[in-house]
C-alpha positions in Angstrom: -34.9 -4.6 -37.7 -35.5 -1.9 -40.3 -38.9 -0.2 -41.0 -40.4 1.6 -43.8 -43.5 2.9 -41.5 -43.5 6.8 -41.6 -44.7 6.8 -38.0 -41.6 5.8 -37.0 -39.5 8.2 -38.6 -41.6 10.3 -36.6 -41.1 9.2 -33.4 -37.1 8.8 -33.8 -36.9 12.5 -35.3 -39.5 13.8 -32.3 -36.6 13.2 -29.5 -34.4 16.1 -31.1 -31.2 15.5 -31.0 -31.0 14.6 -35.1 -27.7 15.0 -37.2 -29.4 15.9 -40.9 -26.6 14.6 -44.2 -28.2 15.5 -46.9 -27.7 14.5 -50.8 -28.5 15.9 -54.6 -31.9 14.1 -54.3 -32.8 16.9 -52.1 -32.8 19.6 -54.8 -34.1 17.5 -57.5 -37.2 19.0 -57.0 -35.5 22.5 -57.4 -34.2 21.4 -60.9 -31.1 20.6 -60.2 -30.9 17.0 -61.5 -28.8 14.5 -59.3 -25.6 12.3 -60.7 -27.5 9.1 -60.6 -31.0 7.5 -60.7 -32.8 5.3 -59.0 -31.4 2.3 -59.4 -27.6 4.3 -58.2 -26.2 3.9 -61.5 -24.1 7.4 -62.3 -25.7 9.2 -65.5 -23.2 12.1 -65.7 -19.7 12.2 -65.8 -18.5 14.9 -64.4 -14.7 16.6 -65.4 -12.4 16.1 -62.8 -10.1 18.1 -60.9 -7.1 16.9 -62.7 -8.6 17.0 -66.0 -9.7 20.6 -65.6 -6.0 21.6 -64.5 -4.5 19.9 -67.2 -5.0 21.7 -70.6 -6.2 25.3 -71.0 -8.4 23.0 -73.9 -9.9 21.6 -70.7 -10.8 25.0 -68.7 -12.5 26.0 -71.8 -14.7 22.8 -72.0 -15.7 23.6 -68.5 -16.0 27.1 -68.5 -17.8 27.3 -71.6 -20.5 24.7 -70.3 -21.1 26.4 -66.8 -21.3 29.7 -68.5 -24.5 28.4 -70.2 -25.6 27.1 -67.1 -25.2 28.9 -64.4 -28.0 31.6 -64.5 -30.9 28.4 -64.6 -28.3 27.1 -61.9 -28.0 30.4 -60.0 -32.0 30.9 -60.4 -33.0 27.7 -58.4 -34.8 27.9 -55.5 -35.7 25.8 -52.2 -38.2 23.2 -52.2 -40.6 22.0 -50.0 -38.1 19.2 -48.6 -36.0 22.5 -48.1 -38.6 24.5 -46.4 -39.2 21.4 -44.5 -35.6 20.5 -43.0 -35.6 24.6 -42.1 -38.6 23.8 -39.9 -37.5 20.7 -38.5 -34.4 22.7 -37.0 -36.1 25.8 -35.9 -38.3 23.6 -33.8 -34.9 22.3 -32.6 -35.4 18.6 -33.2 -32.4 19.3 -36.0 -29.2 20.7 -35.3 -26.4 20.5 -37.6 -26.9 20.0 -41.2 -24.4 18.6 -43.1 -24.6 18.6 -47.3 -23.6 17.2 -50.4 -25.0 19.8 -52.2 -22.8 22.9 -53.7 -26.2 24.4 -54.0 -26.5 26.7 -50.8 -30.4 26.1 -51.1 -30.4 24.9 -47.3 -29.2 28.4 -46.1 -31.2 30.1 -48.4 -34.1 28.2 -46.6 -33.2 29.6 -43.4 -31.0 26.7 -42.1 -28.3 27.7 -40.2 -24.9 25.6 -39.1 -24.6 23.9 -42.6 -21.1 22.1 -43.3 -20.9 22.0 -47.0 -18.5 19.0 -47.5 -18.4 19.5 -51.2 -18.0 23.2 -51.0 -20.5 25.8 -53.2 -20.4 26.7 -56.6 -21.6 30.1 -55.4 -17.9 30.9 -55.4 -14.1 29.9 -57.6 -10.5 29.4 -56.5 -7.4 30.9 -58.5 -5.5 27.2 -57.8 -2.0 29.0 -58.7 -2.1 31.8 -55.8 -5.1 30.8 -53.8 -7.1 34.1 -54.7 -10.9 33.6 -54.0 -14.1 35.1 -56.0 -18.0 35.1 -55.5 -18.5 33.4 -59.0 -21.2 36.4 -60.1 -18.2 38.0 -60.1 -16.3 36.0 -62.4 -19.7 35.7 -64.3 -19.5 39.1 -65.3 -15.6 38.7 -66.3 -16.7 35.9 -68.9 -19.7 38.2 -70.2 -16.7 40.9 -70.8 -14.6 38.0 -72.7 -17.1 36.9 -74.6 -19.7 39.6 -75.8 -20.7 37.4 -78.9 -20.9 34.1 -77.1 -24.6 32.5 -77.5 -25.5 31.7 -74.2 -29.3 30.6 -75.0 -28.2 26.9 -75.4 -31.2 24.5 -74.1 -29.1 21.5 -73.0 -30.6 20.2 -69.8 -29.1 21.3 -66.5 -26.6 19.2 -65.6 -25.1 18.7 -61.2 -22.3 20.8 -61.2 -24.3 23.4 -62.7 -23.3 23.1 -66.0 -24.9 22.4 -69.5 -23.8 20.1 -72.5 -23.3 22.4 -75.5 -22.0 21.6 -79.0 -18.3 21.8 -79.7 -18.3 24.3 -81.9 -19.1 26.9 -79.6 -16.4 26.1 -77.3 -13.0 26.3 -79.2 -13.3 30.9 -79.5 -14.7 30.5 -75.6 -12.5 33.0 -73.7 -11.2 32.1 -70.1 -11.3 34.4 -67.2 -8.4 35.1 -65.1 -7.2 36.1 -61.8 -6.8 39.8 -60.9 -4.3 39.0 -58.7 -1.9 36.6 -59.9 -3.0 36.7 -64.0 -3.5 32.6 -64.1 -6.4 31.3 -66.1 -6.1 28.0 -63.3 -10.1 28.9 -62.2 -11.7 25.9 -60.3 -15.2 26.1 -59.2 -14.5 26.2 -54.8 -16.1 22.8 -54.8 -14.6 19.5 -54.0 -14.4 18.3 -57.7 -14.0 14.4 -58.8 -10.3 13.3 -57.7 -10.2 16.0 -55.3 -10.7 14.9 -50.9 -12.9 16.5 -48.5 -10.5 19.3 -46.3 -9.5 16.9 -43.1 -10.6 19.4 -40.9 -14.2 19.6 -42.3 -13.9 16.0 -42.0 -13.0 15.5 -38.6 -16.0 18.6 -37.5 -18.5 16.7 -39.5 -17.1 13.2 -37.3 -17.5 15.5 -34.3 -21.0 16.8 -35.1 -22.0 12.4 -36.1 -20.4 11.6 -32.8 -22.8 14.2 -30.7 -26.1 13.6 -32.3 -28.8 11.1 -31.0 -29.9 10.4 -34.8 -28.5 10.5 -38.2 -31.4 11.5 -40.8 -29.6 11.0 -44.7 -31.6 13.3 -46.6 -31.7 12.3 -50.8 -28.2 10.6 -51.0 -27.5 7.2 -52.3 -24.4 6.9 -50.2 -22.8 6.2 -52.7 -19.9 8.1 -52.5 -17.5 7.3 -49.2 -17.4 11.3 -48.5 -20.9 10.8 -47.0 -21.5 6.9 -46.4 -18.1 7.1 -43.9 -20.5 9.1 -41.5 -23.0 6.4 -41.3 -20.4 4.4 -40.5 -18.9 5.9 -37.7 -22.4 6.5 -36.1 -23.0 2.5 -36.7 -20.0 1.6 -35.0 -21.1 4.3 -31.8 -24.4 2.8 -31.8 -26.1 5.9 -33.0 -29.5 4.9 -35.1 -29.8 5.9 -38.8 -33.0 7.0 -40.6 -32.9 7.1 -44.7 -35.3 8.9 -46.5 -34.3 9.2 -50.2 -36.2 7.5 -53.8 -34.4 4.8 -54.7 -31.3 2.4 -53.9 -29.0 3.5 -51.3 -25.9 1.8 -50.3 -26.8 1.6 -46.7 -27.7 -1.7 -45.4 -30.5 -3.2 -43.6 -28.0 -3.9 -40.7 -26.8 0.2 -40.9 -30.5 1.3 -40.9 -33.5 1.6 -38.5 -35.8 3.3 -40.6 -35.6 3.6 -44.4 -38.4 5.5 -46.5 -38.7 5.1 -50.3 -40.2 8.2 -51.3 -40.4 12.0 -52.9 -38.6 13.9 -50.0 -40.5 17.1 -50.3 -43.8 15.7 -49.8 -42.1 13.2 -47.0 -40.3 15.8 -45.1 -43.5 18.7 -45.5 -45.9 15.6 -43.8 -43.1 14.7 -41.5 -42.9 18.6 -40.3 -46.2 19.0 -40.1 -47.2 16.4 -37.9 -44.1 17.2 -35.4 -45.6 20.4 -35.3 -48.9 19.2 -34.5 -47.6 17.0 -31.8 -46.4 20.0 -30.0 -49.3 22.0 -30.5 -51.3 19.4 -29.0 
């Protein structure tokens, strides 16, 4: 039978052992904004890999967008719920971490051994030769290309990093290219809409589910079956399953041992903090 008690999520996460997947709820509090709200209805719509590909109309939508956006995007620092998970696995009750996010806020909390599913928009892929760039790199191309461009827009920050700008600024937007190859075919190295998860990331992600005594689902709705096809393998190997996000998640009852609807950074810091205690005492 499921729980919401906080006490147990305590004393499944105190046995070590614990598998952390983590979602976009987990930097909310970092101001990066998730895809959907509580209730698990999507609010953004995000371009997708085949509509970015398509039309150099389409590239310039995008890049136009994440140019505004990326320095709030690049400036965002962990949280508390960051800090927290960081603790969690230097005490060793966490090993492998494995993320939703395209953030890199969990390394940059000291966590170490994180599998980024969805990849990181810390860095783009030339998709005609391969070629691969820190995106502060490419950054500073765009700058070069576009010396007039106002980048002060005030849109809200959007998931992929991005901001929602009028369409007037985007039609004189000038694209990067490749040094290597000359193709303005840029993609952000993350695993866009329409795009699958690398197999073998997948099958290491099934072999980390597989050797863990818990699964802990960190700020994800499981809404997605990139993440939600872990819980299911560790259902079917009899592996428990804790969920602490705020609001609806697709796991079930029947999935779930303990399920906590709640702010994750203040969850995770008291959940830390009295692990700690424990072994102190």
């Amino acid at each position: 039978m499921v729980t919401t008690d906080p006490a147990a999520l305590a004393e499944l996460v105190s046995g070590g052992g614990v598998l952390a997947l983590t979602g976009a709820g987990l930097s909310t509090d970092s101001g990066i904004p998730d895809y959907r709200g509580a209730d698990g209805k999507r609010r953004f719509q995000p371009m997708t890999a085949q509509e970015l590909l398509a039309t150099p109309a389409a590239r310039q939508r995008y890049w136009a967008r994440s140019y505004v956006g990326w320095p709030r995007f690049a400036a965002a620092e962990p949280n508390a719920g960051h800090t927290a998970v960081a603790s969690l696995q230097g005490a060793g009750l966490v090993g492998p971490i494995i993320t939703q996010n395209v953030d890199g806020l969990h390394q940059a909390a000291g966590s170490r051994g994180v599998a980024e599913l969805h990849g990181s928009l810390t860095h783009v892929v030339c998709m005609h030769c391969g070629e691969r760039y820190d995106r502060s790199m490419v950054d500073e191309w765009l700058q070069l290309a576009n010396p007039d461009f106002d980048r002060s827009a005030t849109g809200a920050l959007r998931p992929d990093g991005d901001v929602a700008i009028a369409e007037s600024l985007i039609g004189d937007f000038r694209l990067a290219h490749c040094v290597v190859c000359g193709s303005d075919l840029l993609k952000p190295d993350v695993v866009m809409f329409g795009e699958s998860v690398p197999k073998d990331l997948v099958e290491q992600c099934f072999a980390q589910v597989e050797a863990a005594r818990v699964i802990l689902v960190l700020g994800s709705s499981l809404a997605v079956m990139s993440g939600y096809r872990f819980i299911r393998r560790a259902v079917r190997r009899g592996i428990p399953v804790a969920v602490v996000t705020h609001g609806w998640t697709r796991a079930t009852d029947e999935e779930v041992s303990v399920r906590i609807d709640a702010p994750l950074a203040t969850t995770l810091t008291e959940l830390a903090d009295s692990l700690a205690g424990r072994r102190a005492s």
